[in-house]
C-alpha positions as CSV (number, residue, x, y, z in Angstrom):
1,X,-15.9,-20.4,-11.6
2,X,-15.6,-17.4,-9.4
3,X,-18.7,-16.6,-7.7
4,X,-20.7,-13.4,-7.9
5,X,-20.2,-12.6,-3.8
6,X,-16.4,-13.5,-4.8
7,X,-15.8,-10.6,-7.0
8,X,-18.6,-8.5,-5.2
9,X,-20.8,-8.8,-8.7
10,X,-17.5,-8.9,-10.7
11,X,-15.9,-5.6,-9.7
12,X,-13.2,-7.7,-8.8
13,X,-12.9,-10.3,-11.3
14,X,-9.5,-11.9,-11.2
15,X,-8.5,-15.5,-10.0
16,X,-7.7,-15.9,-6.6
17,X,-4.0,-17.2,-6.5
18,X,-2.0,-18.2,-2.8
19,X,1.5,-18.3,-1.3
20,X,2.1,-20.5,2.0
21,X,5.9,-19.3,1.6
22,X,5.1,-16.6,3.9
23,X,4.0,-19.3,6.8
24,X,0.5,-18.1,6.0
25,X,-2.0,-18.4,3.3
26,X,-1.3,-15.3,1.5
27,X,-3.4,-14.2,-1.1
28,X,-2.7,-12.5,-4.5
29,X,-4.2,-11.8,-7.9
30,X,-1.1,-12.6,-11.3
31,X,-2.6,-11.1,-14.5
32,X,-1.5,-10.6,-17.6
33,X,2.4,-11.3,-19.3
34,X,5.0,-9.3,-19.8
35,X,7.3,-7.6,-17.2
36,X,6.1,-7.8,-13.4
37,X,4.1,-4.9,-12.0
38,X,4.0,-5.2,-8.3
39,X,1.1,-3.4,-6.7
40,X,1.4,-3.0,-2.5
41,X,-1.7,-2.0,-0.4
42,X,-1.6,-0.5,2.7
43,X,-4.3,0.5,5.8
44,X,-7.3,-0.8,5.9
45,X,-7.4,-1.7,2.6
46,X,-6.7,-4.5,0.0
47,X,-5.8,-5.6,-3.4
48,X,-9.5,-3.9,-4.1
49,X,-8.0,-0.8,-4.3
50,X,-6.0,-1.6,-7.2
51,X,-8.4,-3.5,-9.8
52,X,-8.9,-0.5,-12.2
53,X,-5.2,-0.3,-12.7
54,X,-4.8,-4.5,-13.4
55,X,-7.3,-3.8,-15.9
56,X,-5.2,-0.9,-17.4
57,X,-1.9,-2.6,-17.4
58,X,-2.3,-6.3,-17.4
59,X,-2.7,-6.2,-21.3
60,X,0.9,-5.2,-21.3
61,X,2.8,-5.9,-17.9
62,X,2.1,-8.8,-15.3
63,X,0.3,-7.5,-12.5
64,X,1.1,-9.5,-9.0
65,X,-1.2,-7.6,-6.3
66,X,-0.8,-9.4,-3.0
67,X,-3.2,-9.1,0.1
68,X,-0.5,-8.1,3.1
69,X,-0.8,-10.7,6.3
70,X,-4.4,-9.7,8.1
71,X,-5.7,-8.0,5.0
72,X,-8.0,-8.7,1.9
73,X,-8.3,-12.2,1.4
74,X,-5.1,-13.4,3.1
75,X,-5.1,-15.6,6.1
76,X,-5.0,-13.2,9.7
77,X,-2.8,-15.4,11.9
78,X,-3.8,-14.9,15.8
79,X,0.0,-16.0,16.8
80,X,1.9,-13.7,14.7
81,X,2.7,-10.0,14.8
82,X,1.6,-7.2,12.6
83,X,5.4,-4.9,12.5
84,X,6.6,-3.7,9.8
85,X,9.5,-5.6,9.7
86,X,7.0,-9.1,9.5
87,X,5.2,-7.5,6.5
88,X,8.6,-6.8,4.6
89,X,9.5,-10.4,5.4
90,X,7.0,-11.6,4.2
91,X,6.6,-10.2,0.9
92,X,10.0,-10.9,0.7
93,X,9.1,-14.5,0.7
94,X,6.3,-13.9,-1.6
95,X,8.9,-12.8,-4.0
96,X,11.2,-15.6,-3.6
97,X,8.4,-17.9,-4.0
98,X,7.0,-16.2,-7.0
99,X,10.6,-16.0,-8.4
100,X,10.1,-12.3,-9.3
101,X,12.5,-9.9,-10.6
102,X,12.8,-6.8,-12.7
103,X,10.1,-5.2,-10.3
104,X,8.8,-2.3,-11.0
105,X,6.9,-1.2,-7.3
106,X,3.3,0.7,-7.3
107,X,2.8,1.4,-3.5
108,X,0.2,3.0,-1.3
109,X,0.3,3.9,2.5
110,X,2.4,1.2,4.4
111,X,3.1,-0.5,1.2
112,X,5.3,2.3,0.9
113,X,8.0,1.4,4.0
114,X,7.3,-2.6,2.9
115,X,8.1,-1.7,-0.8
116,X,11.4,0.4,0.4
117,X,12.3,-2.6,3.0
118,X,12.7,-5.0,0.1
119,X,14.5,-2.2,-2.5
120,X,16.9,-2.2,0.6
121,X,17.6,-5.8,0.8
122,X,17.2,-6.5,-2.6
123,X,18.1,-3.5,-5.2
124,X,18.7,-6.1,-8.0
125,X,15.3,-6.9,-8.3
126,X,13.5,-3.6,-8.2
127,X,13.6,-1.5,-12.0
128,X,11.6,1.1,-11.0
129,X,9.2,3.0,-8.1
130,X,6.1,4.4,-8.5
131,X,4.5,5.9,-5.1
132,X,0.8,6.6,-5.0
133,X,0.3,8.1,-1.5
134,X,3.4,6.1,-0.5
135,X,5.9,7.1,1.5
136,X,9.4,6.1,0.5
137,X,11.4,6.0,4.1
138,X,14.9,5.0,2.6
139,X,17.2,6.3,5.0
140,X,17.1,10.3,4.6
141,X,18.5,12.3,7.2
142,X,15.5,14.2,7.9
143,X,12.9,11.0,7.4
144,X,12.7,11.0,11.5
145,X,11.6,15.5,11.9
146,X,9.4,14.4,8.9
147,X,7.6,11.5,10.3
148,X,6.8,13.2,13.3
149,X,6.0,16.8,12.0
150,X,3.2,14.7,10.2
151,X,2.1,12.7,13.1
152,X,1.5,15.6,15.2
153,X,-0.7,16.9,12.5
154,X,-2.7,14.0,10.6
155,X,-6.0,13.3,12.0
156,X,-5.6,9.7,11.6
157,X,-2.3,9.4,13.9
158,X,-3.7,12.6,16.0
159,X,-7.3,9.8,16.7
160,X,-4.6,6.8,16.9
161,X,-2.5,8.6,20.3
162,X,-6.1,9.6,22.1
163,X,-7.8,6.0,21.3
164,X,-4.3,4.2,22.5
165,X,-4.3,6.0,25.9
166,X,-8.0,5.9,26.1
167,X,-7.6,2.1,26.0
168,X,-9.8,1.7,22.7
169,X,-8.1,1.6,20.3
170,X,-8.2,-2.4,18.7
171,X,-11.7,-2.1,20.2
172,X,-12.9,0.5,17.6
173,X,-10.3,-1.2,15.0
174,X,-11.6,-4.7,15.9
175,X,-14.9,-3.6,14.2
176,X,-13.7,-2.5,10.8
177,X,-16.7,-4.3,9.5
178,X,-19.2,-1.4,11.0
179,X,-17.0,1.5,10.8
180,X,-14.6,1.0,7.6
181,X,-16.2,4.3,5.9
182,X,-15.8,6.1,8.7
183,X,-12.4,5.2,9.0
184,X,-11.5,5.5,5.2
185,X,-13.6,9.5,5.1
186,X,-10.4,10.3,8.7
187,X,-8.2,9.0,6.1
188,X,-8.9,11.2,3.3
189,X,-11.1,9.4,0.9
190,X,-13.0,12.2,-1.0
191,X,-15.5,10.4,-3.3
192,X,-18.8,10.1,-2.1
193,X,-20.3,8.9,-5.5
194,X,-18.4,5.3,-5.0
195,X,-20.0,4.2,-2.3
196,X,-22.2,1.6,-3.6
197,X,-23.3,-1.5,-1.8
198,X,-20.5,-3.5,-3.8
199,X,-17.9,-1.2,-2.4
200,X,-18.8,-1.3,1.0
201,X,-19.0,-4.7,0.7
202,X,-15.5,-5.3,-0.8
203,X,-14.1,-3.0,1.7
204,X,-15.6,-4.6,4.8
205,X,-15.2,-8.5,3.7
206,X,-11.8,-8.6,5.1
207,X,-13.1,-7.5,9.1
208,X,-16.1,-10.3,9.8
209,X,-15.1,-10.7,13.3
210,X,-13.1,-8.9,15.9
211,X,-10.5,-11.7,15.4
212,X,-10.2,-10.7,11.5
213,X,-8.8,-6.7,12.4
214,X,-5.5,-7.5,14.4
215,X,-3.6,-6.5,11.5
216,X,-5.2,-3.1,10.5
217,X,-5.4,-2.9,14.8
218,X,-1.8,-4.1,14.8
219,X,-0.4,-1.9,12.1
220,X,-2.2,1.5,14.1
221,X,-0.7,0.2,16.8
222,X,2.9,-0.5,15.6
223,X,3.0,3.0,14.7
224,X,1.7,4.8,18.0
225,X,4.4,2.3,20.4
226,X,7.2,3.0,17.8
227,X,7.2,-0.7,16.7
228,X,8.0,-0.6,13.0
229,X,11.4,-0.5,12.6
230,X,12.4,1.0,8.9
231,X,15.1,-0.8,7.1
232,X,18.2,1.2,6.9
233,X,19.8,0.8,3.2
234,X,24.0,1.3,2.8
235,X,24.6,4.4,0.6
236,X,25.6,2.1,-2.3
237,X,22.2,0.9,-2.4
238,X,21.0,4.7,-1.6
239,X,22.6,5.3,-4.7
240,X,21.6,2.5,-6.9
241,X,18.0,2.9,-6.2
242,X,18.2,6.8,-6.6
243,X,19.2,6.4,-10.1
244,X,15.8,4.3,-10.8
245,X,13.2,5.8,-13.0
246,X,10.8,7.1,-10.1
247,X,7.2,9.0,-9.9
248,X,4.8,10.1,-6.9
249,X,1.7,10.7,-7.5
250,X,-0.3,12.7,-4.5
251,X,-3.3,13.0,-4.2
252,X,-3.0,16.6,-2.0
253,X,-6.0,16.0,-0.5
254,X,-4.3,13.2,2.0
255,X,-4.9,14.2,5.7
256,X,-3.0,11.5,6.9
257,X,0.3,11.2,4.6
258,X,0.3,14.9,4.2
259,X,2.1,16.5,0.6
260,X,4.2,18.9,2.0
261,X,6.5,16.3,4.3
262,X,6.4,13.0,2.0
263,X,7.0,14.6,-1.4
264,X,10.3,16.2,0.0
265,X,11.1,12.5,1.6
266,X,10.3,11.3,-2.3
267,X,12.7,14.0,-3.8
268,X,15.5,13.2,-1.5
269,X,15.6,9.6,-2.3
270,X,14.7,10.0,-5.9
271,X,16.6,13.6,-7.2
272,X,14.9,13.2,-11.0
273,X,12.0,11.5,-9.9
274,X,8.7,13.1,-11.2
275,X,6.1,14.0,-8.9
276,X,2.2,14.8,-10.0
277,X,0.0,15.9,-7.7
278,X,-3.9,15.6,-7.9
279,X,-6.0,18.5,-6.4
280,X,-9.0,16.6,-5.6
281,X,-7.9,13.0,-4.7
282,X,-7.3,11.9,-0.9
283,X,-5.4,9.4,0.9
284,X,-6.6,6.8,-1.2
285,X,-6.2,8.7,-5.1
286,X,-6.5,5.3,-7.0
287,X,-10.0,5.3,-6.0
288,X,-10.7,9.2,-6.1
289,X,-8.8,9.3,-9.6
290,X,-8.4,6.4,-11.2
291,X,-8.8,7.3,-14.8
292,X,-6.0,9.8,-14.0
293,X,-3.6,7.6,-12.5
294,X,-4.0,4.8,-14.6
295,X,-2.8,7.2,-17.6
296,X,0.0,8.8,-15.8
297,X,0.9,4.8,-14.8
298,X,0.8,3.4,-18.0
299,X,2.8,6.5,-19.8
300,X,5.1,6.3,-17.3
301,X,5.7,2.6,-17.9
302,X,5.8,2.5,-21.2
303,X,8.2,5.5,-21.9
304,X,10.8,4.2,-19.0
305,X,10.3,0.5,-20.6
306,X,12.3,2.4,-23.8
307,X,15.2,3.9,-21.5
């Protein structure tokens, strides 16, 4: 039996699952039968973030939400690195492990580039994309002017530069455990209402000790020293994967994966993919809208299921 501090008072209820296929104790929750939902997190938060929507759709779909390397309740390996690239591989192992196909990818923040990394190397498995403040780098001409436009803008990369230089930045990181809200709120988190002890206290588990936060430190980091590298699809896979039922959903109040240069990034690698946005949702919409999204979600994956 779970315990009560396990599923902070059972807002989190689902059996704790784990791959080693990574080289690491990676975490995941499996729910439900049917065909596989995978659900991608990003920074600095976990498989939390998506328990409403395994709720909504594990009736139906099987919902795999895995905690990335450094994150949730996955192992944080001191000897390892936190790139891009590593997270991609490892999920990629995940999958192999799992044996999972016929993928349909729900991805937030960095589980955006992870998600794209393994529709490039693997475009057999992947049925369809659904980005929820994801970006969906897949090789667009302008993903580079894009990238950057934002990063000169987003209070979240403009902090990440100063704190780098300053020589503080996996100092500040490396207590996640005090300042998580405050880092979330630079983010864009817009609902003040959630924050209840249980919340916090899902949202800080993961970040105990300085040693706990070198993958959210490592993942900031990666992105100010140009360390993530992208994976670069051909143009048949381009092509394959543009033809995949696809939907973004933004929230538009996100200060630090700004509308106005992802959604472009999202309409040039999916040309009849659906975009919705949400006026009052932030960075992290599944928890500022999750009634909404869960509906669009589940529409979405039922009518394509017909097609």
């Amino acid at each position: 039996m779970i315990s009560a501090q396990e599923t902070f008072n059972g807002t989190f209820p689902f059996k704790p699952n784990f791959s080693t296929a990574p080289g690491f104790n990676m975490h995941y929750v499996d729910e439900g039968i049917g065909p596989t939902v995978l659900c991608l997190h990003g920074e600095p938060t976990w498989g939390y973030l998506f328990r409403h929507l395994i709720n909504q759709l594990s009736d139906s779909y099987r919902v795999v939400v895995p905690d990335h390397m450094g994150f949730g309740k996955s192992q944080t390996p001191a000897d390892r690195t936190y790139w891009l690239q590593d997270h991609i591989h490892n999920l990629e192992q995940f999958i192999f492990d799992l044996g999972l196909k016929d993928i349909t990818l729900i991805i937030n923040d960095f589980g955006g580039p992870i998600g794209m990394g393994i529709a490039s190397r693997h475009p057999e498995l992947i049925t369809r994309i659904i980005s929820v403040n994801g970006p969906t780098p897949f090789g667009q001409p302008e993903l580079r002017t894009l990238i950057e436009a934002n990063f000169n803008t987003a209070p979240w990369f403009q902090w990440t530069v100063q704190a780098e230089k300053s020589g503080r930045l996996e100092a500040i990181l490396g207590d996640l455990h005090y300042n998580i809200l405050s880092t979330l709120k630079l983010n864009g988190f817009e609902r003040n209402d959630l924050i209840t002890d249980n919340w916090l206290a899902a949202y800080r588990s993961p970040f105990i000790h300085a040693e706990d936060c070198i993958g959210a430190s490592g993942w900031a980091k990666g992105m100010v020293a140009g360390m993530h590298i992208f994976e670069e699809p051909t143009e048949t896979v381009k092509s394959q994967i543009s033809k995949l039922p696809a939907m973004a959903i933004w929230g538009k109040a996100d200060r630090t994966l700004q509308p106005q240069y992802f959604l472009p990034l999202f309409k040039t690698a999916f040309p009849d993919g659906l975009i919705c946005e949400i006026e009052s949702a932030g960075h992290y919409s599944l928890e500022d809208s999750p009634e909404v999204i869960n509906l669009l979600i589940r529409q979405f994956l039922d009518l394509t299921s017909k097609i």
